[in-house]
Every structure is written in structure tokens, then in C-alpha cells.
N, C-alpha and C positions, 0 to 999 in steps of 0.2 A: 584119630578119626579114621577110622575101616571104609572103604568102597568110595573112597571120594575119587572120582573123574572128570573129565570134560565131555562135555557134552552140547547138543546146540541149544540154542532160545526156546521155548515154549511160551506160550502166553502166561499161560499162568504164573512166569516167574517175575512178572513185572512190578508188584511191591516189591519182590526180594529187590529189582534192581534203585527203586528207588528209595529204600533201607543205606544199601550198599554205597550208591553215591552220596547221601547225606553223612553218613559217619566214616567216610576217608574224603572230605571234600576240605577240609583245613589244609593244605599240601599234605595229604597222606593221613591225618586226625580227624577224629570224629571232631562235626560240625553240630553236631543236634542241637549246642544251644549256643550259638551266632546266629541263629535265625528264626522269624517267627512263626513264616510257613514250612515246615518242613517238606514241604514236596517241590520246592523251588528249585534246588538243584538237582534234581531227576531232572526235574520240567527239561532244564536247555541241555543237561549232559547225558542223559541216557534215556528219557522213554521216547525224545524222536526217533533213533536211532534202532529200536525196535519196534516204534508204528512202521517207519518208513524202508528200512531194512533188515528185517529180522533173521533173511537168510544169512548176514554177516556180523551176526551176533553170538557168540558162543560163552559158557559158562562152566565155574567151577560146582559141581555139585558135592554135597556133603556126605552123600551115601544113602541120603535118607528123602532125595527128593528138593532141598533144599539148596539154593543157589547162595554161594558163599563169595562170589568173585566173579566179574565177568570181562569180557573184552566186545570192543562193539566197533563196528567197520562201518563207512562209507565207501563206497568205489569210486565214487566221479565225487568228490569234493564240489564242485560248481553248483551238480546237478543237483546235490543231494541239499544245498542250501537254496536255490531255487523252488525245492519241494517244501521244504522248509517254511519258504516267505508263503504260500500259497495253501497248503495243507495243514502246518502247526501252526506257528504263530499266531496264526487270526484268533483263534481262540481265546489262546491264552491272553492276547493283549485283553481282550474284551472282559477278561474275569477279574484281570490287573491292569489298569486303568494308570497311566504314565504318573505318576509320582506319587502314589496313594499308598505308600510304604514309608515315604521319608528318606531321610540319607542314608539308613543303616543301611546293612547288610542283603538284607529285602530287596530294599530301593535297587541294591546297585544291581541285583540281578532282576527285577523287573525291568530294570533300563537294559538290560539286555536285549529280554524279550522283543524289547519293543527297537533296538538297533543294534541285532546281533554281531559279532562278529564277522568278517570274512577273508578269506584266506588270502593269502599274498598272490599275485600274478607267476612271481618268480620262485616261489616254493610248489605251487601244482606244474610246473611245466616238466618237472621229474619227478615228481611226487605227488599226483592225485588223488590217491587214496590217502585218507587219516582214521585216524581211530583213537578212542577213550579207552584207557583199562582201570580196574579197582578191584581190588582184594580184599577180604576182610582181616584182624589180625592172626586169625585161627588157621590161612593156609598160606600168608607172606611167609619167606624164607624154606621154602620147601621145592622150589621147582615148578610149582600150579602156576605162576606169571611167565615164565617160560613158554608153557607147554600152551597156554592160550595164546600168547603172542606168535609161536609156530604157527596153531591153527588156523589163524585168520591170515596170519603169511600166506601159508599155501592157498588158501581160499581166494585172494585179491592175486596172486602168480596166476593162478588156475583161471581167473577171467581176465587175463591181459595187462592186469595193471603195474608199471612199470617199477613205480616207488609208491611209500606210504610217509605219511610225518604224525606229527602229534605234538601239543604243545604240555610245558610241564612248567609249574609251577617255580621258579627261580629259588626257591627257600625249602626244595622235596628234593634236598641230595642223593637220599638214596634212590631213589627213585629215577633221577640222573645218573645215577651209577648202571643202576641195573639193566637203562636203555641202551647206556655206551657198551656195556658187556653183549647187547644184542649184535652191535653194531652199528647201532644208530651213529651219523652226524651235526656234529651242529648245523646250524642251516640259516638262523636270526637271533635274534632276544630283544627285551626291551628291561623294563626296571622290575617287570613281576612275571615275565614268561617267557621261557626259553621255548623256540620251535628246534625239534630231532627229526630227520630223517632217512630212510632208509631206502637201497634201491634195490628191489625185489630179483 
């Protein structure tokens, strides 16, 4: 692949981004069929994150205009899920209606929706920034996960913020690998997710 760079969010790249999350959302494996909607996981992991903050959103492009990977920031963790309860979510609950999926795979991320996560007290108090990354498999192993995770480094140093974290999948070793090679530290876990974080 010739001319691929980083570069920042555009609008227009917002199916690529919820392409991108559905097929590395297995720890790192396309998901496309574990699930019956496939826009579910953009829904919570990536198109808030470029409604609500687009300026800390950066991508890998193909060369040809096309977003192959991207990394997506929050700054203020609290604030940015307060925006969240207030701006996203209503929506979304309203189009998916609490258990009208069933127990699969759906289900569990509509019960999301409807009682998202939120972050620990004791993990924003040096690390309030967090962020989501995904690559597709055409620029993993190349340096491209790097070179976004710098970007948005500098991006969150550059507005004050202290540390960032991000949680990973317990069963996505490589993926664990490649945060500790950042410098990431451990910070929590439970039986399906490790929180890494890093101090800016």
C-alpha cells in the first residue's frame, strides 16, 4: 500500500469507522457475524467519540482516501460520558428498546446502551483521558498503531492531560503486548478486561 498516512477525522469517514470496529471487535477478529445488527459496535465504541470529539480522533488512511484504522480520544473521561448520558444514548435507547434483542450478542450490547459503563474513580484521578484504537489487518504490524497512538499522545499532553487509559480485552495478547511496548501499565482487570494506563 503507497501513500498511506495519518491523518485527522473527517466526517465522511464515519462508515469506514463503523466497518473498522465491527470486523476487529472479537478481541482483535472480525465480528461481522456474532451479531445481528452490525452497527452496534460503532454505536458504543466509536461513532460517540467522533460526534462528540472529533478533534481527538485521528486515522490511518490508505492512500486513496480511505480510513483503514483509527484511534479515537476523550479528554475528560467523566465529561465526555456525561455527554454521552445526555446527547447519545437517548437515541439510541429509543431505536433499541431494553431487551428486544434477547441474550445474544445484541442483547448484551444493547444493555449497554441502556447502562453503559463507567470508569473507575481511582483510574481518572492520573488518567483521565482514555481512548479506543482498531486497525484493520492490511496496516497491523507495520508501525500505523504506533504512529496513532503518538498522535493522540501529543494531542491529550498538548491540552493538559495528565495520563490516558484504555481497556483491552483479557483474550487480545497481542494487543496487550503492543500497549506494554508503549509503556502502558497495568492499572485493574476483572475476568474479561484488563484497564492499561499511561502517564502523559
Amino acid at each position: 500500500m503507497s501513500g498511506v498516512h495519518v491523518r485527522s477525522y473527517r466526517d465522511e469517514d464515519l462508515p469506514r469507522l463503523y466497518e473498522i470496529c465491527l470486523r476487529t471487535a472479537a478481541a482483535g477478529e472480525d465480528a461481522t457475524d456474532l451479531v445481528s445488527d452490525p452497527r452496534l459496535f460503532g454505536d458504543v465504541y466509536a461513532a460517540p467519540y467522533a460526534a462528540l470529539e472529533p478533534e481527538r480522533a485521528f486515522v490511518v488512511d490508505d492512500g486513496a482516501g480511505a480510513a483503514v484504522g483509527y484511534v479515537l480520544g476523550a479528554l475528560d473521561t467523566r465529561a465526555f460520558e456525561e455527554r454521552c448520558e445526555a446527547s447519545w444514548w437517548p437515541a439510541l435507547r429509543a431505536r433499541h428498546p431494553l431487551g428486544s434483542a434477547g441474550d445474544d450478542l445484541d442483547g448484551l450490547l444493547i444493555g449497554m446502551i441502556h447502562g453503559p459503563h463507567l470508569a473507575e474513580e481511582d483510574t481518572l484521578r492520573e488518567h483521565p483521558s482514555h481512548l479506543h484504537i482498531d486497525l484493520l489487518p492490511e496496516v497491523q504490524g507495520g508501525g500505523w498503531g504506533r504512529r496513532l497512538m503518538e498522535r493522540l499522545h501529543d494531542a491529550l499532553r498538548a491540552e493538559g492531560s495528565p495520563g490516558v487509559h484504555l481497556g483491552v480485552s483479557t483474550r487480545n495478547r497481542r494487543a496487550i503486548g503492543f500497549y506494554h511496548h508503549l509503556g502502558y501499565v497495568e492499572l485493574g482487570a476483572d475476568d474479561f478486561t484488563r484497564r492499561l494506563g499511561l502517564r502523559l
